[in-house]
VOBA-1610 file (N, C-alpha, C; in pm, whole numbers, padded with zeros to 5 digits, always signed):
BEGIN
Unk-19964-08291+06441Unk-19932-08229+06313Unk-19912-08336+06206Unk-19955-08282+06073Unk-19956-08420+05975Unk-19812-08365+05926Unk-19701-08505+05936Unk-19551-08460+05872Unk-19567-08510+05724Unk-19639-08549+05659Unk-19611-08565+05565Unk-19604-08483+05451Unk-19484-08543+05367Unk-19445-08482+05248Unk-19456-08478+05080Unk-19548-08419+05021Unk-19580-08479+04899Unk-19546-08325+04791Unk-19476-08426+04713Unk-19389-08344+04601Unk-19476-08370+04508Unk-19515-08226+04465Unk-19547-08191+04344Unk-19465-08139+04226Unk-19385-08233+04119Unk-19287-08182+04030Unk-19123-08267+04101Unk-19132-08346+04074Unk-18969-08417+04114Unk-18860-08443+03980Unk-18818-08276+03930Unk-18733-08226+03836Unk-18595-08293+03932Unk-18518-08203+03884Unk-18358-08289+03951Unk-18349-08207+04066Unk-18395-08086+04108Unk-18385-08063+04241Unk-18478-08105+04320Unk-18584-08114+04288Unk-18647-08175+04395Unk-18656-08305+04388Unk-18639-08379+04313Unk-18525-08578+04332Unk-18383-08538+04471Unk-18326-08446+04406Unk-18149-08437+04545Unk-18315-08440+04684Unk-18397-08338+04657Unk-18481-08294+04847Unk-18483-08426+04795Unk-18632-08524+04751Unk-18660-08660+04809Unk-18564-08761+04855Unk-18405-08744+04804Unk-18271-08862+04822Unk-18303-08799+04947Unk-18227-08690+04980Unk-18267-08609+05130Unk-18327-08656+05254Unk-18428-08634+05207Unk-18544-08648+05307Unk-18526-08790+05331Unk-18515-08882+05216Unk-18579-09015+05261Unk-18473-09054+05340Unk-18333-09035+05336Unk-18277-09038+05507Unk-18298-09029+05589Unk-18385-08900+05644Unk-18426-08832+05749Unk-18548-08895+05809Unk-18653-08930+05743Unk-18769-08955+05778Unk-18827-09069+05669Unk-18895-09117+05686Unk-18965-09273+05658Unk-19008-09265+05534Unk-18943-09327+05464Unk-19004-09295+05309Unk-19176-09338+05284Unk-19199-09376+05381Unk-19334-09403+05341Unk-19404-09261+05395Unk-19348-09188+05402Unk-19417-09062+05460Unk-19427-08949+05370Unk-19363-09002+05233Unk-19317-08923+05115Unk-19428-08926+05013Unk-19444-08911+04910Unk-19538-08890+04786Unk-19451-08823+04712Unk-19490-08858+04575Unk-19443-08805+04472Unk-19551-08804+04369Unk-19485-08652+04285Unk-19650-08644+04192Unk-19523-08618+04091Unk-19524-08608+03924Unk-19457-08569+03842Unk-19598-08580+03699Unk-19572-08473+03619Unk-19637-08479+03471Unk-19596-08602+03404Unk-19496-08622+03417Unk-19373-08748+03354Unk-19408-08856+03488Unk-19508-08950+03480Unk-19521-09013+03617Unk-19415-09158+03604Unk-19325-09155+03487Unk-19243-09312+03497Unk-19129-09237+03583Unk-19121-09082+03594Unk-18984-08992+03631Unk-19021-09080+03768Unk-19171-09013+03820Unk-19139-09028+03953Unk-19177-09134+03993Unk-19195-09286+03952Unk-19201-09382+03996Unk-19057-09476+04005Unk-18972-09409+03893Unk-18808-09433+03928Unk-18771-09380+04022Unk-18828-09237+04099Unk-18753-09201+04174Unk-18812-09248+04353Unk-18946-09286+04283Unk-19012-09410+04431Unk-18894-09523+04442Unk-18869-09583+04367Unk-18841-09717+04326Unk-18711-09709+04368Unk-18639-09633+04368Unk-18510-09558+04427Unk-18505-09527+04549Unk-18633-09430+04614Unk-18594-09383+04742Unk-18685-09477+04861Unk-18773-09554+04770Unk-18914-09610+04854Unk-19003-09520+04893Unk-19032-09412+04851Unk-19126-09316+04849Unk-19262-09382+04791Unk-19367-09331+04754Unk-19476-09330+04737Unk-19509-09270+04592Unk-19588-09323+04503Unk-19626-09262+04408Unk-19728-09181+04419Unk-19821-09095+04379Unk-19932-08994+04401Unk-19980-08938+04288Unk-20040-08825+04292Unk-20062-08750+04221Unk-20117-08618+04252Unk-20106-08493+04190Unk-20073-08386+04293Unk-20237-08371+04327Unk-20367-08402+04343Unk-20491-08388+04367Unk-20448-08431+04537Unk-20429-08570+04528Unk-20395-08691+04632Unk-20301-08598+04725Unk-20247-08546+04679Unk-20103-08495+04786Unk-20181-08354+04827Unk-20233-08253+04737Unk-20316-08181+04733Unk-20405-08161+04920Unk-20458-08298+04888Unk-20589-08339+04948Unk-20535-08382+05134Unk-20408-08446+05141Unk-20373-08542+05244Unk-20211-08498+05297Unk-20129-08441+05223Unk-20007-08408+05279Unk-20011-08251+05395Unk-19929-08299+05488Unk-19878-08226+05575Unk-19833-08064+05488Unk-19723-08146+05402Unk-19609-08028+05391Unk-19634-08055+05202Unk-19659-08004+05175Unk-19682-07997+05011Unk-19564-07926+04994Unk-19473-07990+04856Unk-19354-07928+04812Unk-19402-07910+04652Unk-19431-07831+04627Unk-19383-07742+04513Unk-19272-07706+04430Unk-19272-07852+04354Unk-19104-07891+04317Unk-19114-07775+04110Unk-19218-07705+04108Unk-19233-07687+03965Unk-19143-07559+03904Unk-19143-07510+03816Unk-19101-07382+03757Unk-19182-07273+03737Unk-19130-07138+03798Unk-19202-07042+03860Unk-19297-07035+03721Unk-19245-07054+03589Unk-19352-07001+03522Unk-19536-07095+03496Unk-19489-07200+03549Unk-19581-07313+03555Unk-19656-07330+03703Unk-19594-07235+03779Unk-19703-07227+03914Unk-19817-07192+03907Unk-19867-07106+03866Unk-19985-07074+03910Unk-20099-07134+03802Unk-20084-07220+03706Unk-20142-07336+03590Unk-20141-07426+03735Unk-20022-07433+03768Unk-20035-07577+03868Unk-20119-07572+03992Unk-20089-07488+04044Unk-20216-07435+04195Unk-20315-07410+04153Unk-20383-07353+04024Unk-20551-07339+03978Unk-20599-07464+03984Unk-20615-07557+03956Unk-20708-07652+03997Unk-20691-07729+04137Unk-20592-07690+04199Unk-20598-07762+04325Unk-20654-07631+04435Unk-20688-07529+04403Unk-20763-07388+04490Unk-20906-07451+04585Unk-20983-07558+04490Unk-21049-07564+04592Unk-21075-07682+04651Unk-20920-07751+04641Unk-20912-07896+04761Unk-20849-07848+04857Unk-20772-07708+04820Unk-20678-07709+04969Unk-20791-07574+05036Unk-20898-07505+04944Unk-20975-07438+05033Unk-21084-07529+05123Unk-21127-07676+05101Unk-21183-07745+05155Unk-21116-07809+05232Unk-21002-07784+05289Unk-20916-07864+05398Unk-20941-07844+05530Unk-20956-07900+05665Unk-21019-07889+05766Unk-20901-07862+05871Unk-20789-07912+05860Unk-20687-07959+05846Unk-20557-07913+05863Unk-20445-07888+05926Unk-20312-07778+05910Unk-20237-07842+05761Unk-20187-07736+05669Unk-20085-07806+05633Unk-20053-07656+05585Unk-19893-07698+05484Unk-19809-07569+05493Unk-19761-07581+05355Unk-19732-07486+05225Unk-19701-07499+05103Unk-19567-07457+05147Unk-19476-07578+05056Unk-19305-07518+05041Unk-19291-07535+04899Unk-19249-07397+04875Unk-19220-07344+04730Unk-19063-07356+04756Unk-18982-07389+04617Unk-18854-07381+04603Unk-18835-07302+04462Unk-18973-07230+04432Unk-18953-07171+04270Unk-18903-07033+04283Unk-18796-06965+04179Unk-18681-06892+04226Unk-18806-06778+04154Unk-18810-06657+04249Unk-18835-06523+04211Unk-18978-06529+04275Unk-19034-06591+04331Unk-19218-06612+04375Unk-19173-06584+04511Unk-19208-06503+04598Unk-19253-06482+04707Unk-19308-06565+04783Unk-19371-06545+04888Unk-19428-06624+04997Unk-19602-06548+04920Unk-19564-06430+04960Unk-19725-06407+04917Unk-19749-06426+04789Unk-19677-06434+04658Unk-19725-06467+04526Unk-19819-06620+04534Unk-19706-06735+04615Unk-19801-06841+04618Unk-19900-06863+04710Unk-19896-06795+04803Unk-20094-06728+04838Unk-20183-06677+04742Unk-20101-06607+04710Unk-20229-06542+04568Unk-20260-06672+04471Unk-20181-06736+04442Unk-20178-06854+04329Unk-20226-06947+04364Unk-20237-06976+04525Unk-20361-07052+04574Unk-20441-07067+04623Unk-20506-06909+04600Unk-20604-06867+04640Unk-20659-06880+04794Unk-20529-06850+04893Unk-20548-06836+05033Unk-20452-06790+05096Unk-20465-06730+05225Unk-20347-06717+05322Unk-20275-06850+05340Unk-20264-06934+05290Unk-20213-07046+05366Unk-20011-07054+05431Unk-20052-07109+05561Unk-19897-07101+05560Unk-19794-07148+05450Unk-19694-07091+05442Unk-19599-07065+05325Unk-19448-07111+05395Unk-19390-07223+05310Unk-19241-07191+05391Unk-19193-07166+05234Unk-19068-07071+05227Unk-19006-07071+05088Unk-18853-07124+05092Unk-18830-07186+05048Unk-18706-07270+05036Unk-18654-07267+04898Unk-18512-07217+04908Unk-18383-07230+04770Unk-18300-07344+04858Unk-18312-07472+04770Unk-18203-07540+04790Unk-18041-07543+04674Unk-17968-07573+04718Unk-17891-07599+04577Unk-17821-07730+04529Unk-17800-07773+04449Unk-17778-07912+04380Unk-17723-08026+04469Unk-17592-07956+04563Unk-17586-08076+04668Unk-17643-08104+04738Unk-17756-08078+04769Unk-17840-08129+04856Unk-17821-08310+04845Unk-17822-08310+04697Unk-17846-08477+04681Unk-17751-08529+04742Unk-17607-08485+04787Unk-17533-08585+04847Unk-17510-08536+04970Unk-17550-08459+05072Unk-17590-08409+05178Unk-17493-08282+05234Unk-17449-08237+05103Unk-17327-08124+05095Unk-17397-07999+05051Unk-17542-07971+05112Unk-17591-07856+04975Unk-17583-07746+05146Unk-17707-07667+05073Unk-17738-07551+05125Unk-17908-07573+05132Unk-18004-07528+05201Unk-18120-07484+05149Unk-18141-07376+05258Unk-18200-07225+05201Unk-18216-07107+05306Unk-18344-07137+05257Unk-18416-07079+05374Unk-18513-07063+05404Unk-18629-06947+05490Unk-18710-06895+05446Unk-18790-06835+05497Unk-18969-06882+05499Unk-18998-06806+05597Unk-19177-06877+05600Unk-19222-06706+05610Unk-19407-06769+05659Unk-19527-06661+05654Unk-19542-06696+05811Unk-19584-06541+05882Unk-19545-06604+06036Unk-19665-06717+06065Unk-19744-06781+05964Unk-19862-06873+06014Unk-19808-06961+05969Unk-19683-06974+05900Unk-19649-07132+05921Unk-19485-07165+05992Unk-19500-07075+06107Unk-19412-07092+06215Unk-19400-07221+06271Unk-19535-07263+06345Unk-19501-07411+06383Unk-19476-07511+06292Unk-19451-07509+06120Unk-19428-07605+06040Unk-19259-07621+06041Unk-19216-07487+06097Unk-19043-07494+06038Unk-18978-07583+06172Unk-19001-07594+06234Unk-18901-07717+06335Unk-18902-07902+06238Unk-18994-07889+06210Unk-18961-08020+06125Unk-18943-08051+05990Unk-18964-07901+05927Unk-18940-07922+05859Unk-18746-07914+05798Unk-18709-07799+05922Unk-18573-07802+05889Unk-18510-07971+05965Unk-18577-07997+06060Unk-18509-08158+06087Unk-18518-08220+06016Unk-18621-08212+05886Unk-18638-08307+05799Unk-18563-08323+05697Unk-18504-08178+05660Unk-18438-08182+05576Unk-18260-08156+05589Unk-18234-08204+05747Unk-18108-08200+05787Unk-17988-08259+05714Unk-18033-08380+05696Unk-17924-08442+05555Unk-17893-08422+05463Unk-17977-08307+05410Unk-17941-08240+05242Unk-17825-08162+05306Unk-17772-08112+05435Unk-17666-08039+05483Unk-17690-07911+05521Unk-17685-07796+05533Unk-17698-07673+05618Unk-17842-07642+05587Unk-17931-07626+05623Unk-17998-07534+05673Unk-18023-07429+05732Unk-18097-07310+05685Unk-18060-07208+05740Unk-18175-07122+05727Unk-18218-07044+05846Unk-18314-06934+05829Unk-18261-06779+05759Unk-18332-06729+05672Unk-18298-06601+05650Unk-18400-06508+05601Unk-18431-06406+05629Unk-18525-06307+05572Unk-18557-06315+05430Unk-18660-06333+05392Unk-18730-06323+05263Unk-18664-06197+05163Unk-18631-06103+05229Unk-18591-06006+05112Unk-18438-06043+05091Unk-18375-06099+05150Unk-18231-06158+05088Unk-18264-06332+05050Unk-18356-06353+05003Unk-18319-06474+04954Unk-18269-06506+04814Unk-18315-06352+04715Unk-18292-06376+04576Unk-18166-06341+04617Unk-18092-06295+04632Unk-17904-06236+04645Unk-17844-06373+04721Unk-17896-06455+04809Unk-17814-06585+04876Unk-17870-06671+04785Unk-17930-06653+04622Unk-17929-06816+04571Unk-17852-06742+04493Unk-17778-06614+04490Unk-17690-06579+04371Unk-17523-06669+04464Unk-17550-06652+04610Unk-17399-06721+04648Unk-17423-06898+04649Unk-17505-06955+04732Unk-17548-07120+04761Unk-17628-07133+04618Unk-17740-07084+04516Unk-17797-07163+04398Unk-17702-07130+04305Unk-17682-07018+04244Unk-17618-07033+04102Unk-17438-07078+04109Unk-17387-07065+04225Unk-17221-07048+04232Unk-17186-07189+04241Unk-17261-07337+04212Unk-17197-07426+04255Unk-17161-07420+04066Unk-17267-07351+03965Unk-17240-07363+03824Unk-17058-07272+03819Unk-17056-07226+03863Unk-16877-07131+03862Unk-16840-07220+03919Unk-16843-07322+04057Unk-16744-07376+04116Unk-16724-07512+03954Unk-16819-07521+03937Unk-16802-07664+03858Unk-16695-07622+03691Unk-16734-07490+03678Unk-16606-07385+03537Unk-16512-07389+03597Unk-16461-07374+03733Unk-16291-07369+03825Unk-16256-07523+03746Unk-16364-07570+03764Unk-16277-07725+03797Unk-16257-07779+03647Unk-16368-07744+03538Unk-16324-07799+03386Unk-16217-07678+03368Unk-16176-07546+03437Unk-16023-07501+03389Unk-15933-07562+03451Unk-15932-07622+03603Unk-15805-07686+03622Unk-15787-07823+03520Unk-15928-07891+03510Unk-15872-08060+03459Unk-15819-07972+03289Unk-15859-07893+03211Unk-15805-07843+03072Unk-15643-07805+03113Unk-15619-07727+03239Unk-15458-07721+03266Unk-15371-07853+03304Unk-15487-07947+03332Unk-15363-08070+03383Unk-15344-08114+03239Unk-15437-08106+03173Unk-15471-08210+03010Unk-15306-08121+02983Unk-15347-08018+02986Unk-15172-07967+02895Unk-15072-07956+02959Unk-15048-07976+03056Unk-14948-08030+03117Unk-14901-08207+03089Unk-14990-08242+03092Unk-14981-08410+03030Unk-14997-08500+03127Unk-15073-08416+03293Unk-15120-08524+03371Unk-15163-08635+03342Unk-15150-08767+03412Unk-15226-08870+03375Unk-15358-08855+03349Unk-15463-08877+03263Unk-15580-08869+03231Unk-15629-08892+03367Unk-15651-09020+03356Unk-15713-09115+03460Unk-15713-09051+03608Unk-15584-08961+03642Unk-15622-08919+03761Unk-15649-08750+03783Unk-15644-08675+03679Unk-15750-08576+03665Unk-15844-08550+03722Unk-15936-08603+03731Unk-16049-08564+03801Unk-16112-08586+03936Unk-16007-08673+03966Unk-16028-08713+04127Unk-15960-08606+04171Unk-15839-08614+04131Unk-15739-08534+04213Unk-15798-08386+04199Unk-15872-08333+04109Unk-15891-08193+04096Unk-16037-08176+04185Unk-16128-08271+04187Unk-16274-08269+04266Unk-16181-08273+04426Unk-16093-08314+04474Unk-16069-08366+04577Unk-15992-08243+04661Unk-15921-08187+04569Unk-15867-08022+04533Unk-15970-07948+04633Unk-16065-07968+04546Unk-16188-07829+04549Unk-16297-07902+04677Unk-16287-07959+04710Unk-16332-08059+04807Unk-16263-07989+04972Unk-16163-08014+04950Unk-16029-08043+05052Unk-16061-07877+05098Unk-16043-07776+04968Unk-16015-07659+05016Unk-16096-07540+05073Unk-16263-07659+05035Unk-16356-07557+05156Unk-16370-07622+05242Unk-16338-07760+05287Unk-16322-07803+05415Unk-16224-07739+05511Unk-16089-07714+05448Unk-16007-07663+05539Unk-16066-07507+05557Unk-16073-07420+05449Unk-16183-07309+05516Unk-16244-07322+05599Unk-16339-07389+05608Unk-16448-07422+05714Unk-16407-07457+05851Unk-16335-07581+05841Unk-16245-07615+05980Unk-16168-07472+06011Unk-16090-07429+05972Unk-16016-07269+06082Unk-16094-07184+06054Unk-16192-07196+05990Unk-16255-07040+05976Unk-16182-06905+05904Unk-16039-06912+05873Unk-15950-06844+05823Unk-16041-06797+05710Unk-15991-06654+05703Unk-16059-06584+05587Unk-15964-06673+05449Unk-16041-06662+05304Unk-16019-06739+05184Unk-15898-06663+05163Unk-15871-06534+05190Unk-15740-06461+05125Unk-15658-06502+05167Unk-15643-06498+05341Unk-15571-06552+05435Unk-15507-06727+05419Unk-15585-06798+05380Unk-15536-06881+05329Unk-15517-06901+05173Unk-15532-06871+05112Unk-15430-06816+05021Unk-15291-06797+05024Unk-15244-06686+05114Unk-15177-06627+05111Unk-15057-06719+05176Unk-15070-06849+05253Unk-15042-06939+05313Unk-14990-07035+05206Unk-15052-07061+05075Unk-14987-07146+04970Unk-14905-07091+04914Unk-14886-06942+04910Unk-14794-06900+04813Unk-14698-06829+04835Unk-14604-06907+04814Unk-14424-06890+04901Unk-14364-06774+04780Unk-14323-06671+04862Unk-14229-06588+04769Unk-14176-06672+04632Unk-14160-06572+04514Unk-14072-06671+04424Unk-14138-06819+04383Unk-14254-06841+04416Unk-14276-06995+04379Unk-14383-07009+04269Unk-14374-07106+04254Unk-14436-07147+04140Unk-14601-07108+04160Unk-14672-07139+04265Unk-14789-07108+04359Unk-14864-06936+04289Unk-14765-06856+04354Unk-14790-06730+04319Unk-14763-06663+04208Unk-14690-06755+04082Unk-14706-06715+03962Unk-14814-06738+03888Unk-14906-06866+03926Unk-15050-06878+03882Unk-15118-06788+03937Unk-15115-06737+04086Unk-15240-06675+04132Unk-15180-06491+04088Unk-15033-06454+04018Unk-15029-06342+03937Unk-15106-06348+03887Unk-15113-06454+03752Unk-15210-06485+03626Unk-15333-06454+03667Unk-15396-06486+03727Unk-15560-06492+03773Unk-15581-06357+03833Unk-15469-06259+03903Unk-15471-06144+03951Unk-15497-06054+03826Unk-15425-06102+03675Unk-15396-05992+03609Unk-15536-06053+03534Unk-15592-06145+03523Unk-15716-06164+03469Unk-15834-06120+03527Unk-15831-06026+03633Unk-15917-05992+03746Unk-15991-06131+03774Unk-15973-06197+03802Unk-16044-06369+03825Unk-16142-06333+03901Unk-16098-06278+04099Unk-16178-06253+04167Unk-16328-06119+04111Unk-16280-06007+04031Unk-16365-05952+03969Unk-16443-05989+03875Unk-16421-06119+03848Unk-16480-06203+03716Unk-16624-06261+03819Unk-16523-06318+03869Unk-16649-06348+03959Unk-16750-06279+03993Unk-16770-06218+04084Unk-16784-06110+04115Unk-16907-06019+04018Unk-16890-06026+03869Unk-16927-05939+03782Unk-17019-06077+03738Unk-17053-06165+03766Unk-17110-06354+03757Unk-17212-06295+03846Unk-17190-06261+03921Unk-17285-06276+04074Unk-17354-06179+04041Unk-17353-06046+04005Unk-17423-05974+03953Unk-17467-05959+03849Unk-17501-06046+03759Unk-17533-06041+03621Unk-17645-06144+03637Unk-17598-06253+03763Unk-17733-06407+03780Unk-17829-06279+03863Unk-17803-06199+03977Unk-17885-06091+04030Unk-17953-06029+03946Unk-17895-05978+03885Unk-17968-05825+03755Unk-18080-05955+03739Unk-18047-06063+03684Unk-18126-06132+03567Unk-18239-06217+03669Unk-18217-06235+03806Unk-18359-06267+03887Unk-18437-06142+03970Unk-18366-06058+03896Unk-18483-05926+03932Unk-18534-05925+03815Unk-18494-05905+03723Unk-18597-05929+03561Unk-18674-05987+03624Unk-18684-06152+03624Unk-18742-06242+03618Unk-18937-06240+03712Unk-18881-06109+03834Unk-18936-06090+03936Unk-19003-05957+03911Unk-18994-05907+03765Unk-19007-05790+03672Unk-18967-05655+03810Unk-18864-05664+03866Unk-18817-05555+03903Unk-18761-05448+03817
//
C-alpha cells in the first residue's frame, strides 16, 4: 500500500494534521501543496515535510488530504479528475471539509474513489484534539493507517457518517466556547485584582486540570461539580450565578444554532 500523504491546502487545520503526522510517520513521506506556496514551504521547513504541488500529490500520494474549504472543492478536484482517473494504482481521498459527504467528493472527482471523511479539531496541533472519522466501504483497508497515523493529534475515533455534522458541533466548534469560559474567568480575575502575570496560566491550567480529572474517574461533569461546592460557600454562590444565567442552557442553545447553521450550509 502507498502510505503516503500529500496535503492539498495547509490552512491552520491542516498545518495542527501535518505537526501531527510528522510525529507519527517520516516526514519525508509527507507533501504539501498550498495556493500561498511560501505558507507551505514554512510549514516544510518546520515539520521537514516535502514541498509539492497538488498535480504531483494528485499523481503519486497514497492518502491525498484535502485540506481546502467546502466552497472551493469542487474548483479544486476539476482539474485533477483526470490524473486520479488515470491512476493504476490504490489511493484514498481524505476530506476534512465541513458539510461534503463522502459521496459529494466522489461526485467532485469524478469517481467512486475510496473516501475517508475526517473532522479534526484545533488541538490536534498539540496532540490534545479529536478527529472522528468515517470512510466509503472501498476505502476500508486505508483506515488502519491511517488512524495510526494520525494517533498523535490524540483521539481518534470511528463514527457513522450521518452523525458527523452534530459531533463537530461537540469536538469542532466547542473548543471556540471552551476558549469564551476562559476570556470570562481571566476578565473575573482582572476585577478582582489578580496578579496579571499569573492569570492565564493559572486559568488555562484550571480548564486543563478539570477535563483531565473528568476523564481519569469518569465521574459524570455534574457529579463533580457537585463535589466543589460546599454548602454556604463561596463555590456555590458562583455556580447560583451561572444557574440563574441559564449558563448550561446557554450552551446548549450554542450547539444548536452552530447545527441549524451546518445544515444551511449542507442546504438542508
Amino acid at each position: 500500500m502507498n502510505t503516503t500523504f500529500g496535503f492539498i491546502g495547509t490552512g491552520n487545520m491542516g498545518g495542527a494534521l501535518v505537526r501531527a503526522l510528522s510525529k507519527q510517520i517520516s516526514p519525508s513521506d509527507i507533501f504539501l501543496s498550498n495556493r500561498t506556496r511560501a505558507k507551505a514551504e514554512a510549514l516544510a521547513k518546520e515539520t521537514g515535510a516535502q514541498v509539492s504541488d497538488n498535480e504531483s500529490i494528485a499523481v503519486s500520494c497514497g492518502y491525498i488530504v484535502l485540506g481546502v474549504k467546502p466552497q472551493m472543492m469542487e474548483e479544486t478536484l476539476a482539474p485533477l479528475r483526470p490524473i486520479l482517473a488515470a491512476r493504476k494504482d490504490a489511493f484514498v481521498l481524505v476530506t476534512m471539509a465541513a458539510a461534503l459527504s463522502c459521496r459529494t467528493i466522489q461526485t467532485y472527482a469524478g469517481g467512486e474513489y475510496p473516501v475517508i471523511r475526517m473532522m479534526p479539531n484545533t488541538p490536534v496541533g498539540v496532540g490534545e484534539g479529536v478527529i472522528m472519522y468515517c470512510s466509503t466501504e472501498n476505502a476500508r483497508s486505508f483506515v488502519p493507517y491511517f488512524a495510526k497515523s494520525f494517533s498523535a493529534a490524540g483521539l481518534v475515533n470511528e463514527i457513522s457518517e450521518e452523525f458527523i455534522d452534530a459531533g463537530c458541533v461537540i469536538t469542532g466548534r466547542a473548543p471556540a466556547y471552551a476558549d469564551m469560559f476562559m476570556e470570562g474567568m481571566i476578565e473575573g480575575a482582572r476585577a478582582i485584582g489578580f496578579p496579571e502575570e499569573k492569570i492565564v496560566p493559572f486559568v488555562e491550567q484550571m480548564l486543563l486540570g478539570s477535563a483531565k480529572l473528568a476523564i481519569k474517574t469518569g465521574e459524570d461533569p455534574a457529579a463533580l461539580r457537585v463535589k466543589v461546592c460546599s454548602p454556604g460557600g463561596s463555590t456555590i454562590e458562583g455556580v447560583k450565578k451561572l444557574q440563574e444565567l441559564d449558563f448550561c442552557g446557554t450552551i446548549k442553545e450554542a450547539a444548536l444554532a452552530s447545527y441549524k447553521r451546518t445544515l444551511e450550509m449542507k442546504g438542508k
